[in-house]
C-alpha positions in Angstrom: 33.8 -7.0 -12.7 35.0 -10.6 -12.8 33.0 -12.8 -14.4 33.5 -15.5 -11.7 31.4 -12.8 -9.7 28.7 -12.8 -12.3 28.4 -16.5 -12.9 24.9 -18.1 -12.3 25.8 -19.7 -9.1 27.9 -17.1 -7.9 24.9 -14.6 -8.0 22.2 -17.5 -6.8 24.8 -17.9 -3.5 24.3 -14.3 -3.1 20.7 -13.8 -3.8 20.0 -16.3 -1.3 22.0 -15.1 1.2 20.3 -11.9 1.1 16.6 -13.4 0.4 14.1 -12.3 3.0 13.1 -14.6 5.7 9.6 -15.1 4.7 7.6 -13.6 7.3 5.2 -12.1 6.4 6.8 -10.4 3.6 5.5 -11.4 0.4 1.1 -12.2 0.1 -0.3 -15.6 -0.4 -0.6 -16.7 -4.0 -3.3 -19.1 -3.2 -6.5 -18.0 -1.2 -7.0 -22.2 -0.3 -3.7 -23.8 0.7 -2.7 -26.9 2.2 0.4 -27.6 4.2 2.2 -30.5 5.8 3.4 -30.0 9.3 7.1 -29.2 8.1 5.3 -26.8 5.0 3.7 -24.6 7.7 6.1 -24.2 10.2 8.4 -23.2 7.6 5.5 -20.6 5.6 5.2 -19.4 8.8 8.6 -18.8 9.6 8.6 -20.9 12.4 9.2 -24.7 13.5 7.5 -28.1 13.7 7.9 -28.0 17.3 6.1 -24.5 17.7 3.3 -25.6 16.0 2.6 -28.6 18.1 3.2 -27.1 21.1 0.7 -24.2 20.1 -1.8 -27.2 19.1 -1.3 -28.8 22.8 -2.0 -25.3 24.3 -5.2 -24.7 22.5 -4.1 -21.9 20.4 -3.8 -23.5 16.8 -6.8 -26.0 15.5 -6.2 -29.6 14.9 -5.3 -30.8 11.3 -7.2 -32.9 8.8 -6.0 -36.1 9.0 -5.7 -38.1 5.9 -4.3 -41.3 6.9 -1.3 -40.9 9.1 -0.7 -37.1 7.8 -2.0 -34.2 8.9 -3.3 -31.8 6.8 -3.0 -28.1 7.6 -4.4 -24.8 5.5 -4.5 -21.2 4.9 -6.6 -21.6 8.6 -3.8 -22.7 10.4 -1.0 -20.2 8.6 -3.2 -17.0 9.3 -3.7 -18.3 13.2 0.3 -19.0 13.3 1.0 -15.7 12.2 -0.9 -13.9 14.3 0.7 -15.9 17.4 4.0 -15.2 15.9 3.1 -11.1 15.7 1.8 -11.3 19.6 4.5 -12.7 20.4 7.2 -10.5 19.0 5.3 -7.5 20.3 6.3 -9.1 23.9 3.5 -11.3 24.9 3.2 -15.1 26.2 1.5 -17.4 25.4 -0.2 -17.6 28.5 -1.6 -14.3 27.5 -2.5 -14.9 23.9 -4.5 -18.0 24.5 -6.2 -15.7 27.2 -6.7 -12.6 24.6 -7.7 -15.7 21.9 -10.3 -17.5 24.2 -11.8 -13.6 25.1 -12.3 -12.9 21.1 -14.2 -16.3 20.8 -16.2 -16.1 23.1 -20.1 -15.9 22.5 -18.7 -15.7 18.3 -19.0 -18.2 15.7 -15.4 -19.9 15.6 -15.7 -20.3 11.3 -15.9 -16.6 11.3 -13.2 -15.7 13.4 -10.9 -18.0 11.5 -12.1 -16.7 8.0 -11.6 -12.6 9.9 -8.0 -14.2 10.7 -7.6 -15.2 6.7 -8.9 -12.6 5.2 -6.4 -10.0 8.0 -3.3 -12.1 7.2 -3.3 -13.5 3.9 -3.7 -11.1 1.2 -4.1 -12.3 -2.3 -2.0 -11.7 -5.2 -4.1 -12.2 -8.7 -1.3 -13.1 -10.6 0.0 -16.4 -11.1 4.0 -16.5 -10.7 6.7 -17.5 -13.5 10.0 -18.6 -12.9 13.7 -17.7 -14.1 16.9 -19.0 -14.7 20.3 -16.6 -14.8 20.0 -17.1 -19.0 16.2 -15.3 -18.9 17.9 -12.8 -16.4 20.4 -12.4 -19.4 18.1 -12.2 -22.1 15.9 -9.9 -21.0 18.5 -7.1 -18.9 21.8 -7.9 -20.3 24.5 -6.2 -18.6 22.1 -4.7 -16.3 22.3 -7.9 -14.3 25.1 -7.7 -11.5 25.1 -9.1 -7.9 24.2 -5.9 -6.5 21.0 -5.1 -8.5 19.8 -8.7 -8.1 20.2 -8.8 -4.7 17.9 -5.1 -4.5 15.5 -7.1 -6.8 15.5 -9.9 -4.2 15.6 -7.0 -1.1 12.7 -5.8 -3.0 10.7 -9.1 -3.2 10.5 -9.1 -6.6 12.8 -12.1 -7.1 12.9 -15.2 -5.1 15.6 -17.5 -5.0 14.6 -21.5 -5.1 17.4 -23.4 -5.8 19.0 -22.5 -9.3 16.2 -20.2 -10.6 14.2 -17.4 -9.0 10.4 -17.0 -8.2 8.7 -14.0 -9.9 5.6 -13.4 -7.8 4.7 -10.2 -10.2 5.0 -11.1 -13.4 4.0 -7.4 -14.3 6.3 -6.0 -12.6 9.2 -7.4 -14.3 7.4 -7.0 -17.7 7.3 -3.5 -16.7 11.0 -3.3 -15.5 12.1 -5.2 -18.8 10.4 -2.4 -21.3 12.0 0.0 -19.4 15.2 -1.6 -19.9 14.5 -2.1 -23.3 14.1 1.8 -23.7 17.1 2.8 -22.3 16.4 3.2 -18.2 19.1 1.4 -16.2 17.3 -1.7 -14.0 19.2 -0.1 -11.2 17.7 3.2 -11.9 14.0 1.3 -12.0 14.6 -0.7 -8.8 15.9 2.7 -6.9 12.7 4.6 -8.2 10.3 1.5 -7.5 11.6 1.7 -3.7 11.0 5.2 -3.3 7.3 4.4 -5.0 6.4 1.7 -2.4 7.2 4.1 0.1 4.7 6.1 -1.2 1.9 3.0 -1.6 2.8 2.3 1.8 1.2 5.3 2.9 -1.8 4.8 0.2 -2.4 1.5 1.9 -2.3 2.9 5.8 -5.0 5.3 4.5 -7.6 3.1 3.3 -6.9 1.0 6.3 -7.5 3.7 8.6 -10.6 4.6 7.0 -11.8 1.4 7.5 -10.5 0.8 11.1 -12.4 3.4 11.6 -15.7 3.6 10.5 -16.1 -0.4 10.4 -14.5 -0.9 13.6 -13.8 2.2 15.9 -17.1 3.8 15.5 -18.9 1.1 16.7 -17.2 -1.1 18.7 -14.8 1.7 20.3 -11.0 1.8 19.8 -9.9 -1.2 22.0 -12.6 -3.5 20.7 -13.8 -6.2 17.7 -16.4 -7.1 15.8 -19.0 -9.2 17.0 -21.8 -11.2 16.1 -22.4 -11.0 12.1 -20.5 -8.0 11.9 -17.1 -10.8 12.4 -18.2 -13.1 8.8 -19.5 -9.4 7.1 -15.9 -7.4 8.7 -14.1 -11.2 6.9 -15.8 -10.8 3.7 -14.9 -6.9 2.9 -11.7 -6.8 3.7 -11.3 -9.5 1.0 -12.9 -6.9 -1.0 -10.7 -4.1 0.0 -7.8 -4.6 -2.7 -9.8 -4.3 -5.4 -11.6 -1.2 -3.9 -8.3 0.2 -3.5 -6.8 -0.7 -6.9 -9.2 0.9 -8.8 -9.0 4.0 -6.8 -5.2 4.8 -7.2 -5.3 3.2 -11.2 -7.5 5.9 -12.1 -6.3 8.6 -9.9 -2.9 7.8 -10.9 -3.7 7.3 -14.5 -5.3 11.1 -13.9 -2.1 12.7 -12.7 -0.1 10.6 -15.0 -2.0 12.7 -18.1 -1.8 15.5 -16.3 2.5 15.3 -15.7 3.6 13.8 -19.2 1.4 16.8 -20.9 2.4 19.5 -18.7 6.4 17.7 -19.5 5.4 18.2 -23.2 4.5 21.3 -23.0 7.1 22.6 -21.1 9.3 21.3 -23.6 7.7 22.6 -26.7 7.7 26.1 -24.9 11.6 26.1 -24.0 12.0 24.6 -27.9 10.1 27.6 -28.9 12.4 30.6 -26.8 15.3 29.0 -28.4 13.8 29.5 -32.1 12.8 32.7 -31.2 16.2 33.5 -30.0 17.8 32.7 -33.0 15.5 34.2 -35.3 
């Protein structure tokens, strides 16, 4: 490969080129954020002029005004995304602000917005580091080429802003960098860490079905929402659910862990055993 290819800008061109688009893709770092106009539209994946003519429409709440600024938060981002999702799934916004004014009807409008939050913005516990192409170096060596980047970027791992990249799981690449380190090629991990989220994925879509429902089917029937108290209690849970869930797969998966390495260990003792016997 030519190292003209492998040169830091060459490979930050690329990355950000292939970077997703932002929608929805990667969880809030921040539960309490605070946007500019421009800041939300662009969080949001969408434009200044959206957002205003959503706020003339009655669909997005006014901003804080703090002098001649307007001050949005994580409020205004949950509310824009869920516009944005109704609206890719084919409906107006005509129809939204009919669906919207339905749901807050005879509810508490605090509540609704904190339900909206808590549905949309999904917290991530670690706080994010940053990398040049010289860390990227120092820590995978020849393992770095444009094409694994740009899966560690597909993969949302690595975020391109300007000349460094965003690590929003520090862990992750801790745990990518020891593997290195012990002799697993990085393309190797990333392939393997794709076909693992796969399986998360469907770890997740169980515990959300459970709680669709039990918390929500079951009593309010399958085209319905909460209502009432149930709305703030529904908000507060689901803020609860990823630690729920995180202790249920660490220790399950800690459990099967134990149980594959030993039964690998044995198996290997075993086949080292047939060959002594064989030659004895």
């Amino acid at each position: 490969m030519s190292s003209s290819r492998k040169s830091p800008a060459a490979i930050l061109r690329r990355l950000k080129q292939s970077a997703p688009d932002g929608k929805g893709e990667l969880p809030e770092l921040e539960k309490r954020q605070e946007f500019t106009i421009d800041q939300l539209a662009r969080e949001a994946g969408s434009t200044v002029r959206n957002v205003r003519a959503y706020q003339d429409r009655g669909l997005l709440p006014p901003p804080e005004k703090r002098g001649r600024t307007g001050i949005y938060t994580d409020v205004h981002l949950a509310r824009l995304k869920i516009i944005g999702a109704l609206l890719e799934r084919g409906y107006t916004l005509n129809n939204i602000r009919d669906l919207l004014n339905a749901w807050e009807q005879g509810r508490d409008l605090n509540d609704i917005l904190g339900l909206e939050v808590a549905v949309t913005s999904w917290q991530n516990p670690e706080v994010p580091s940053y990398k040049d192409y010289q860390d990227l170096i120092d820590d995978f060596g020849e393992d770095i080429t444009p094409e694994v980047m740009t899966k560690a970027v597909s993969l949302g791992y690595m975020i391109p802003e300007g000349m460094r990249l965003r690590v929003p799981y520090p862990r992750i690449y801790n745990a990518g960098k020891e593997l290195v380190e012990n002799g697993v090629p990085l393309d190797a991990v990333l392939t393997h860490v794709r076909l693992v989220r796969q399986e998360v994925d469907k770890l997740a879509e169980r515990f959300i079905d459970m709680i669709v429902e039990h918390l929500v089917d079951e009593k309010y029937g399958p085209n319905s929402l909460p209502e009432g108290e149930d709305v703030a209690r529904l908000a507060e849970f689901i803020t609860r659910i990823r630690p729920l869930a995180e202790a249920v797969v660490n220790d399950e998966l800690g459990r099967v862990l134990e149980k594959s390495i030993n039964k690998v260990l044995v198996d290997r003792l075993e086949n080292v055993l047939a060959h002594l016997e064989k030659h004895h």
